[in-house]
PQR file of N, CA, C, O and H, with PARSE charges and radii, in Angstrom:
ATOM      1  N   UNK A   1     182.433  44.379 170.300 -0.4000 1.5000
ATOM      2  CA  UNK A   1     182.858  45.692 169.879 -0.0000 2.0000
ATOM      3  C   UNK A   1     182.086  46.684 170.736  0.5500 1.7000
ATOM      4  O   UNK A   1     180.862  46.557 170.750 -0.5500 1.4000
ATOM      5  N   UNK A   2     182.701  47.756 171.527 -0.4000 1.5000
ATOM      6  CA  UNK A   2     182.184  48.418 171.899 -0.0000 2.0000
ATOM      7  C   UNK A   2     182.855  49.990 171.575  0.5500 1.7000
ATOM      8  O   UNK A   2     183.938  50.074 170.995 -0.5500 1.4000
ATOM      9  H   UNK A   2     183.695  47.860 171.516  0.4000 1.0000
ATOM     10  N   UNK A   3     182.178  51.079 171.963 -0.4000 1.5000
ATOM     11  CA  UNK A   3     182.406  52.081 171.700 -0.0000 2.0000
ATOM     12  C   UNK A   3     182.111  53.075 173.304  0.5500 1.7000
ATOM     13  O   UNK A   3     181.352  52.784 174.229 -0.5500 1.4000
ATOM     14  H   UNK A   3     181.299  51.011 172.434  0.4000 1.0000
ATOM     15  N   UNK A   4     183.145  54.445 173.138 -0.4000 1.5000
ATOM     16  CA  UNK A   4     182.613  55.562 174.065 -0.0000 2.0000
ATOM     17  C   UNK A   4     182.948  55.158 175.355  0.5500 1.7000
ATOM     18  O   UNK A   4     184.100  54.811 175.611 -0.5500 1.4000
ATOM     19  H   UNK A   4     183.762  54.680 172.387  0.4000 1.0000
ATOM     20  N   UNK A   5     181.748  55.168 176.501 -0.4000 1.5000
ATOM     21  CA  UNK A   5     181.373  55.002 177.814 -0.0000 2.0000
ATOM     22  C   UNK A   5     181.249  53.590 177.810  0.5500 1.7000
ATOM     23  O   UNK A   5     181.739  53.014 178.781 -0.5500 1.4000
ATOM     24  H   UNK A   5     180.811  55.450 176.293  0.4000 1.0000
ATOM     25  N   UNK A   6     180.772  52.992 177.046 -0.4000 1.5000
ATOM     26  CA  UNK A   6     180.881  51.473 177.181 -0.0000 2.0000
ATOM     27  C   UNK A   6     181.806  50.528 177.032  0.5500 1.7000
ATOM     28  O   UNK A   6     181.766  49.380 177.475 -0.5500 1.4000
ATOM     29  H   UNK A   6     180.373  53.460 176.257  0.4000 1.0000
ATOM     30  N   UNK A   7     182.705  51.074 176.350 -0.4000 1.5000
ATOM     31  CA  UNK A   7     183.928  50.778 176.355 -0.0000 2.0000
ATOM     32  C   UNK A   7     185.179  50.933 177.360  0.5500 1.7000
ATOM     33  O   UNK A   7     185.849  50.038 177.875 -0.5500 1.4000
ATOM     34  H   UNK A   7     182.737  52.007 175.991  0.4000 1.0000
ATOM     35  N   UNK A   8     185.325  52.662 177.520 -0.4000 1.5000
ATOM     36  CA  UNK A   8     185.675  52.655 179.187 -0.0000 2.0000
ATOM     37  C   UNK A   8     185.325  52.102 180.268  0.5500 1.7000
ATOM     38  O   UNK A   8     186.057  51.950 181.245 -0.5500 1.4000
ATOM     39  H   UNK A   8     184.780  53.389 177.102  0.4000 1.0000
ATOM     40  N   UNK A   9     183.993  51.707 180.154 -0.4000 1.5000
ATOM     41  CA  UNK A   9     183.783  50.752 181.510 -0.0000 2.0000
ATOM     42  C   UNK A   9     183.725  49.317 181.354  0.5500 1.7000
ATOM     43  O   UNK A   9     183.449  48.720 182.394 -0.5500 1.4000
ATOM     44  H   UNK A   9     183.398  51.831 179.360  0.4000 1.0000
ATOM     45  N   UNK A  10     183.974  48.385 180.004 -0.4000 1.5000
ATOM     46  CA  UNK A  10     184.294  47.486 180.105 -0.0000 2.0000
ATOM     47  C   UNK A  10     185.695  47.131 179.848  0.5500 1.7000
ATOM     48  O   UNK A  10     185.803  45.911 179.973 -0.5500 1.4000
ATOM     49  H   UNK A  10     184.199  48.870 179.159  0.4000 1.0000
ATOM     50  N   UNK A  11     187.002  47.773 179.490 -0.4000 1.5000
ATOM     51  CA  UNK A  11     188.504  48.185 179.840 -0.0000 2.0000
ATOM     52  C   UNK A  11     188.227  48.001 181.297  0.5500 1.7000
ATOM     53  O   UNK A  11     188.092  46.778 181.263 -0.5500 1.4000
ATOM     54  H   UNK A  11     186.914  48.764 179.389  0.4000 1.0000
ATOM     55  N   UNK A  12     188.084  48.247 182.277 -0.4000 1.5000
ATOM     56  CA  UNK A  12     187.872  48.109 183.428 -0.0000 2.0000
ATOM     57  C   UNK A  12     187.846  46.744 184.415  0.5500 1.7000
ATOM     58  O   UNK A  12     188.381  46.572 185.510 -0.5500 1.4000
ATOM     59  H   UNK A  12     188.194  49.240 182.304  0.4000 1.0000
ATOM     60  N   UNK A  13     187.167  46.006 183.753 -0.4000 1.5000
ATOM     61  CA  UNK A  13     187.074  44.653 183.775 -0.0000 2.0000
ATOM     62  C   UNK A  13     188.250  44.164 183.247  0.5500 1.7000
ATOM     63  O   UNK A  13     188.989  44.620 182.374 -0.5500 1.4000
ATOM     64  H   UNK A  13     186.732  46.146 182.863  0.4000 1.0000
ATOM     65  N   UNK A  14     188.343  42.426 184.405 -0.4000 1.5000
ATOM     66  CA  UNK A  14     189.488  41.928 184.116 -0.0000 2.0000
ATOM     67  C   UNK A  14     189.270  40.279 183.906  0.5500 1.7000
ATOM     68  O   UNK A  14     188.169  39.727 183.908 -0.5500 1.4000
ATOM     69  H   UNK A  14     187.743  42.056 185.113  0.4000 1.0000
ATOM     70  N   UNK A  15     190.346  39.727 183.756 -0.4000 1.5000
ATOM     71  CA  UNK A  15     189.820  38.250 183.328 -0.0000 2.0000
ATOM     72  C   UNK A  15     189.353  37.766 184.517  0.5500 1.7000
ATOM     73  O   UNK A  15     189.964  37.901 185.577 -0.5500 1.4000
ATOM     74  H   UNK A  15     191.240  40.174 183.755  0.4000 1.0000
ATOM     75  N   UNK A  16     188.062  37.081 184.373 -0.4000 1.5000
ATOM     76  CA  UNK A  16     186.799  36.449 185.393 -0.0000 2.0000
ATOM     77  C   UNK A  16     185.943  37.056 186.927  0.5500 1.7000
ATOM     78  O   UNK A  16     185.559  36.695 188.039 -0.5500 1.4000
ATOM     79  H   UNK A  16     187.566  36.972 183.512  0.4000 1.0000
ATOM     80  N   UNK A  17     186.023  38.493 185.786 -0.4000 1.5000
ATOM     81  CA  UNK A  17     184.644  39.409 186.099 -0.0000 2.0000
ATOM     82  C   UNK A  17     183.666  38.734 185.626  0.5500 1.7000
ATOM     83  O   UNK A  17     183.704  37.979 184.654 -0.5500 1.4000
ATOM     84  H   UNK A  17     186.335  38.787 184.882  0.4000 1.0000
ATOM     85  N   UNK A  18     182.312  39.110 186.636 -0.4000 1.5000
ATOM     86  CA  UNK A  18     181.154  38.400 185.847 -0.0000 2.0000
ATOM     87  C   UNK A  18     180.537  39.818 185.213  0.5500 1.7000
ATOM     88  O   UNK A  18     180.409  40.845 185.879 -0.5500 1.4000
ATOM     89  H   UNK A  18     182.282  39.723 187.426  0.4000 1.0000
ATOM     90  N   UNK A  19     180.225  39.705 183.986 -0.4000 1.5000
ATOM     91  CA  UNK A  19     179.270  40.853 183.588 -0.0000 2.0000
ATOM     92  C   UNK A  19     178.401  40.150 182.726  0.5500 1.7000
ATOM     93  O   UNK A  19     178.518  38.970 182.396 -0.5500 1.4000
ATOM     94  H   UNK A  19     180.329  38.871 183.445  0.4000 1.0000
ATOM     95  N   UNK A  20     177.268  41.176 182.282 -0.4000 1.5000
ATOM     96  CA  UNK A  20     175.801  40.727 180.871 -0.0000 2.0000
ATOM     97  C   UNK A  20     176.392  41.854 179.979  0.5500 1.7000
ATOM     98  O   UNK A  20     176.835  42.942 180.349 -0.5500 1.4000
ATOM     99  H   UNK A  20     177.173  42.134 182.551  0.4000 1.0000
ATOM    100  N   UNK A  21     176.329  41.511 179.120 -0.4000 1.5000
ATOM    101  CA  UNK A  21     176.272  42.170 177.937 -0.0000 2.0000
ATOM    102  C   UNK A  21     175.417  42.432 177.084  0.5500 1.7000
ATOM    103  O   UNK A  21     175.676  41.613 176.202 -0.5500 1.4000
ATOM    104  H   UNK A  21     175.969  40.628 178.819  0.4000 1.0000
ATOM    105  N   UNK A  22     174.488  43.076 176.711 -0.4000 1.5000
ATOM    106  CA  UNK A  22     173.069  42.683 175.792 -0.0000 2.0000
ATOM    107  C   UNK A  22     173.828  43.450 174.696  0.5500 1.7000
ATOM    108  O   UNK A  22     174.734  44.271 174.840 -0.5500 1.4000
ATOM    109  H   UNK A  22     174.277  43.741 177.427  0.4000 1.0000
ATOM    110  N   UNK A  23     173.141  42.909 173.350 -0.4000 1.5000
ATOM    111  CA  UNK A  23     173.929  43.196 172.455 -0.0000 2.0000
ATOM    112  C   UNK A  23     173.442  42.278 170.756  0.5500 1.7000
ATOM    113  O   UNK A  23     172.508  41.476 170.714 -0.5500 1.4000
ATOM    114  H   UNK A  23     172.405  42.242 173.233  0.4000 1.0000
ATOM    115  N   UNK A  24     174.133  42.570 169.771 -0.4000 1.5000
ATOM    116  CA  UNK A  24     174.131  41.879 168.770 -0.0000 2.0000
ATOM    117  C   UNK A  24     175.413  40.811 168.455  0.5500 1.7000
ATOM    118  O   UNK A  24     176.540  41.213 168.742 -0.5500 1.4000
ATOM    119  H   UNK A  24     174.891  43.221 169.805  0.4000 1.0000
ATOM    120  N   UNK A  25     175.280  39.635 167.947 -0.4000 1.5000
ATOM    121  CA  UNK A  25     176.192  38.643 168.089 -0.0000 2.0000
ATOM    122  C   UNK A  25     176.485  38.199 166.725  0.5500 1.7000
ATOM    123  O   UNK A  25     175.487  37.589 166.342 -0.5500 1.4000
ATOM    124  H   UNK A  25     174.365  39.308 167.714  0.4000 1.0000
ATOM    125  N   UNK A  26     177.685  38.220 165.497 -0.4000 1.5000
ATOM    126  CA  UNK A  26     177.739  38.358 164.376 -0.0000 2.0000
ATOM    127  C   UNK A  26     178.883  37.176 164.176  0.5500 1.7000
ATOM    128  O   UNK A  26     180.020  37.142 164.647 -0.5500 1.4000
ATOM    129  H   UNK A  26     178.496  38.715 165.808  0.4000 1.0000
ATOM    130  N   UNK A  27     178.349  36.416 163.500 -0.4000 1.5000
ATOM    131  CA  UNK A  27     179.553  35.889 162.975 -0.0000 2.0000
ATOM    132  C   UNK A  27     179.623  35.981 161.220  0.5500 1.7000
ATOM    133  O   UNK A  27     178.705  36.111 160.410 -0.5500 1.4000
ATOM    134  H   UNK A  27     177.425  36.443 163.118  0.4000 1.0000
ATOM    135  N   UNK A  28     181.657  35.809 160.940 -0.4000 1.5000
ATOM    136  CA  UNK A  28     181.883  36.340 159.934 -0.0000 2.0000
ATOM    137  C   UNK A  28     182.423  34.888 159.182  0.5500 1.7000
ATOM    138  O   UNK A  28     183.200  34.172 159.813 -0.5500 1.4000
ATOM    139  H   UNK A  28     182.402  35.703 161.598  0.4000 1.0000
ATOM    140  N   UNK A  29     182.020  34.531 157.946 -0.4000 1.5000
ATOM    141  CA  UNK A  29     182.601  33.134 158.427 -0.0000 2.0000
ATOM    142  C   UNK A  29     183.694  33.484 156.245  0.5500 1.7000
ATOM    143  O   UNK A  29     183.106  33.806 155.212 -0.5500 1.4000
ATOM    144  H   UNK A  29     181.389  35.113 157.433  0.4000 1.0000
ATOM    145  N   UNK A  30     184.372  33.371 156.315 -0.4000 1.5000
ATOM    146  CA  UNK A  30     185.863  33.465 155.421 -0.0000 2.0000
ATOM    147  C   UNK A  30     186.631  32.258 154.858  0.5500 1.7000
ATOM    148  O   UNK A  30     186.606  31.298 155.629 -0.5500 1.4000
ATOM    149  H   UNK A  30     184.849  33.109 157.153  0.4000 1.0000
ATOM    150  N   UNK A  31     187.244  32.074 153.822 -0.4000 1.5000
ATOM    151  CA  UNK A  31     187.814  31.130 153.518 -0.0000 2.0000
ATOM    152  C   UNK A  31     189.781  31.421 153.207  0.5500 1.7000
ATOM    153  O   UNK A  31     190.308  31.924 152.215 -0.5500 1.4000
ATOM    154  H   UNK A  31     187.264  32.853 153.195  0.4000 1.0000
ATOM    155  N   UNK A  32     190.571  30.776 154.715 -0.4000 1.5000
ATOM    156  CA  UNK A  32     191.616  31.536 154.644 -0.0000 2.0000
ATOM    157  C   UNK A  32     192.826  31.007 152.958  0.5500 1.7000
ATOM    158  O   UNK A  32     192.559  30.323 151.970 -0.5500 1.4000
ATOM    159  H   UNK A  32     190.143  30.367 155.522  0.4000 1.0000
ATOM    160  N   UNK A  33     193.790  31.563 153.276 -0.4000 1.5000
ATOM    161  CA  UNK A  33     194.635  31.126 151.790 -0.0000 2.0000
ATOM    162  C   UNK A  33     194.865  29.884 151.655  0.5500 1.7000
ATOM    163  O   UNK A  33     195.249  29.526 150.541 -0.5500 1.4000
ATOM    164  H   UNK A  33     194.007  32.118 154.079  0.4000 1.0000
ATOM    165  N   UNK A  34     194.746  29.104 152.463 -0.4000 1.5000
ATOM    166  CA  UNK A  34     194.671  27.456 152.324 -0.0000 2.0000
ATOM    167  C   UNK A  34     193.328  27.078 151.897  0.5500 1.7000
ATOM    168  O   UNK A  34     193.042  25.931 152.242 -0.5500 1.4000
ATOM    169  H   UNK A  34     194.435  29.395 153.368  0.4000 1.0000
ATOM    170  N   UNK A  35     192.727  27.483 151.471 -0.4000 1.5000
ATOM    171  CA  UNK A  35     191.152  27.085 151.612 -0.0000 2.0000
ATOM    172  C   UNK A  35     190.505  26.459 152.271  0.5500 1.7000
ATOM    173  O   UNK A  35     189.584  25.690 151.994 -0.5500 1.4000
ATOM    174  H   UNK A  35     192.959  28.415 151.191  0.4000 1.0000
ATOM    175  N   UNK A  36     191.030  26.801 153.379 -0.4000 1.5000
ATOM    176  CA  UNK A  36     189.851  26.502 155.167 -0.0000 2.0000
ATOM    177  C   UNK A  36     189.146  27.200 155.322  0.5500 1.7000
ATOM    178  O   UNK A  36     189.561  28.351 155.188 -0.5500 1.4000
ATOM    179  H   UNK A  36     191.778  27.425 153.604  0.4000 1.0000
ATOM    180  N   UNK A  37     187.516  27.029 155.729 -0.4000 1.5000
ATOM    181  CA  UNK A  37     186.929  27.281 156.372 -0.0000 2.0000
ATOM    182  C   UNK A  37     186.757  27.816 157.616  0.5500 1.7000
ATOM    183  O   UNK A  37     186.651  27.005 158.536 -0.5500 1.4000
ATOM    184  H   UNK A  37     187.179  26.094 155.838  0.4000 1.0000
ATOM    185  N   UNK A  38     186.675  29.566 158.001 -0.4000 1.5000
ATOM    186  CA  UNK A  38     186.974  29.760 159.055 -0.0000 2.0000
ATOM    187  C   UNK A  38     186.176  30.492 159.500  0.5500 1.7000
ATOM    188  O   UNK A  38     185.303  30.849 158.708 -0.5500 1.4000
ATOM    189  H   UNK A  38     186.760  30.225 157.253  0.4000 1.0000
ATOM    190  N   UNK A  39     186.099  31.112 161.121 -0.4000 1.5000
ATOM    191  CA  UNK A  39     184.858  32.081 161.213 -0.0000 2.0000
ATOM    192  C   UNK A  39     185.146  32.488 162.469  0.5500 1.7000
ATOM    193  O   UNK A  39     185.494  31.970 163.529 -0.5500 1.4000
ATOM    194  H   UNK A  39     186.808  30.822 161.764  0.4000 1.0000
ATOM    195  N   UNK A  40     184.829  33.881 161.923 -0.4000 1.5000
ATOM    196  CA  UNK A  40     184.813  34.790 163.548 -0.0000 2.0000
ATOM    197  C   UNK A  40     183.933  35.099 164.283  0.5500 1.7000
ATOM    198  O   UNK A  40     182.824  34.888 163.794 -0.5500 1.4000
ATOM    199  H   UNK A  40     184.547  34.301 161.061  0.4000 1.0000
ATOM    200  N   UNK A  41     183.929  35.646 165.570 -0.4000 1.5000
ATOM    201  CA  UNK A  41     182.322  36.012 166.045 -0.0000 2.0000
ATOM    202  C   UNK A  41     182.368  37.466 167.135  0.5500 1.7000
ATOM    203  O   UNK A  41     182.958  37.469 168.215 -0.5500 1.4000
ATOM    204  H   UNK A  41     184.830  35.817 165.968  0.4000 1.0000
ATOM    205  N   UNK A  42     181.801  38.342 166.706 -0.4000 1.5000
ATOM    206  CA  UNK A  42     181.538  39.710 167.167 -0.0000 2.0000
ATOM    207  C   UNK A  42     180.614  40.015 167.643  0.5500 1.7000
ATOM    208  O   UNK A  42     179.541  39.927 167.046 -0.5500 1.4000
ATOM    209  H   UNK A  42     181.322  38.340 165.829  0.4000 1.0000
ATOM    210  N   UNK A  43     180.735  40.552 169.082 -0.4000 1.5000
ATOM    211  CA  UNK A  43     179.631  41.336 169.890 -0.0000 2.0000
ATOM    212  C   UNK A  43     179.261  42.533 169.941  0.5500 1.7000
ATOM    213  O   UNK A  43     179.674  43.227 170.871 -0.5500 1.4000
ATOM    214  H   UNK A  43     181.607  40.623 169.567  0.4000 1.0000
ATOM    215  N   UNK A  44     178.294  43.142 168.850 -0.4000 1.5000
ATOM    216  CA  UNK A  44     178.630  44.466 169.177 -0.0000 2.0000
ATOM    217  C   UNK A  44     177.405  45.056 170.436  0.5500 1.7000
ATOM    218  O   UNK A  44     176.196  45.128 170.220 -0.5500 1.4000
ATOM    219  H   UNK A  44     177.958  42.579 168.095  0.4000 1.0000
ATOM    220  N   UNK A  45     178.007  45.383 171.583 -0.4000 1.5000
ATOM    221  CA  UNK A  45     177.402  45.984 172.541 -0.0000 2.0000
ATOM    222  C   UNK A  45     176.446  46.843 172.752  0.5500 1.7000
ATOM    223  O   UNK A  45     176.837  47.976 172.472 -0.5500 1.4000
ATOM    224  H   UNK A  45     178.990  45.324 171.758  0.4000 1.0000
ATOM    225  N   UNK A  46     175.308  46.811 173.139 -0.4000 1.5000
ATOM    226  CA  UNK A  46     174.557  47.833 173.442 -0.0000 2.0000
ATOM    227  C   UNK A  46     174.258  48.295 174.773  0.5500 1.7000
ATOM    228  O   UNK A  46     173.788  49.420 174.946 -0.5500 1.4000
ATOM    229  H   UNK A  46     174.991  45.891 173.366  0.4000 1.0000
ATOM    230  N   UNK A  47     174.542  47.365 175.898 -0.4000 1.5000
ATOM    231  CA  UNK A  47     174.486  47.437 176.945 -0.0000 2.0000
ATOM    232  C   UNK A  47     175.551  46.534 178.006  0.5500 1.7000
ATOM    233  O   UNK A  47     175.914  45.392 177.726 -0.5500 1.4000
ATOM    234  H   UNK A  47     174.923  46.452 175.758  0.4000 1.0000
ATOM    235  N   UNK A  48     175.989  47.288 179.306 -0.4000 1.5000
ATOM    236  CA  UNK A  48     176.911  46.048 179.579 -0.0000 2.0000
ATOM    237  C   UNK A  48     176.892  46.200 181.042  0.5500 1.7000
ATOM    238  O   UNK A  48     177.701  46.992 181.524 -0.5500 1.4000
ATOM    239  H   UNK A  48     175.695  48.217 179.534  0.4000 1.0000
ATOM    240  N   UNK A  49     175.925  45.432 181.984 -0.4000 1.5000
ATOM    241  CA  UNK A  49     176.049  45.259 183.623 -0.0000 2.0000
ATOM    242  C   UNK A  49     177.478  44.337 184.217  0.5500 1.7000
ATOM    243  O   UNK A  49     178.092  43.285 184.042 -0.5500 1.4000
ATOM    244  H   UNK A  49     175.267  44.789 181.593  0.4000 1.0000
ATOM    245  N   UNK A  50     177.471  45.124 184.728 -0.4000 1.5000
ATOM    246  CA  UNK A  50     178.690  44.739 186.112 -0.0000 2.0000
ATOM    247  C   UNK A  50     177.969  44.163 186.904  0.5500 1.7000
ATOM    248  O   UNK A  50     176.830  44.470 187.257 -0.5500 1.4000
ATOM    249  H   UNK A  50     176.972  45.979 184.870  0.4000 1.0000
ATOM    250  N   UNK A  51     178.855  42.965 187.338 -0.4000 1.5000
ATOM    251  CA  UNK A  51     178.182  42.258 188.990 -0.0000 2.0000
ATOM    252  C   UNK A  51     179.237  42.804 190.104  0.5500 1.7000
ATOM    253  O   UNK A  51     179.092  42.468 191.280 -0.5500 1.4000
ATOM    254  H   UNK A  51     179.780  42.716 187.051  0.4000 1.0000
ATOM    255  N   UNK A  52     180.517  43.829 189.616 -0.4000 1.5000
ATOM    256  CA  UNK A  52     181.026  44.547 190.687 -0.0000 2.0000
ATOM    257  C   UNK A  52     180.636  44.890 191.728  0.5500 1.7000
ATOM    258  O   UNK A  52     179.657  45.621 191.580 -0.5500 1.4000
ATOM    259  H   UNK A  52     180.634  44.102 188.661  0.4000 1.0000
ATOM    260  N   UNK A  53     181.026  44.666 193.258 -0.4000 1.5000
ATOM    261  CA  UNK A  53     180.336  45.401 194.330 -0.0000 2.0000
ATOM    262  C   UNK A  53     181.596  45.953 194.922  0.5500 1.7000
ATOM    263  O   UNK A  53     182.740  45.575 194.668 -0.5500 1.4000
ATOM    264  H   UNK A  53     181.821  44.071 193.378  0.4000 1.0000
ATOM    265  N   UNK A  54     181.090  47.253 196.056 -0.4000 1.5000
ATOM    266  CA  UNK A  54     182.372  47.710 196.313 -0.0000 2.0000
ATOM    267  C   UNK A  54     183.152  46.487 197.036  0.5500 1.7000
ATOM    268  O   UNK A  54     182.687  45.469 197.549 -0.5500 1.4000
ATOM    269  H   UNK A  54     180.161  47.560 196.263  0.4000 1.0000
ATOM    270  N   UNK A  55     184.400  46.894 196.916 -0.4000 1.5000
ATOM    271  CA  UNK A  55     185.560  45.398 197.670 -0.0000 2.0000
ATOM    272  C   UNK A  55     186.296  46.168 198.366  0.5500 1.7000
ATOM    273  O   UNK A  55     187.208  45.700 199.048 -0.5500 1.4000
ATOM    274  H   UNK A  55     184.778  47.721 196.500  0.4000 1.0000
TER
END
């Protein structure tokens, strides 16, 4: 999850950019209407480097 400026610049990025992300890592874990066991996992961003160079 990101927000703002960090968000605009990771929209930017495309599938198999390399970037770091530093950040918090959350998982949500739920039991769906079948009663499975399921679980999500969220990054919320605090920081996010590009290995972009100009091309």
């Amino acid at each position: 999850i990101s927000f703002g400026k960090q968000h605009e610049e990771l929209a930017k990025h495309r599938k198999g950019d390399l970037i770091l992300v530093h950040g918090n890592l959350q998982v949500n874990r739920y039991q769906d209407k079948y009663g499975q066991q399921k679980e999500g996992w969220q990054m919320l961003t605090q920081s996010i480097i590009s290995s972009r160079t100009g091309r």
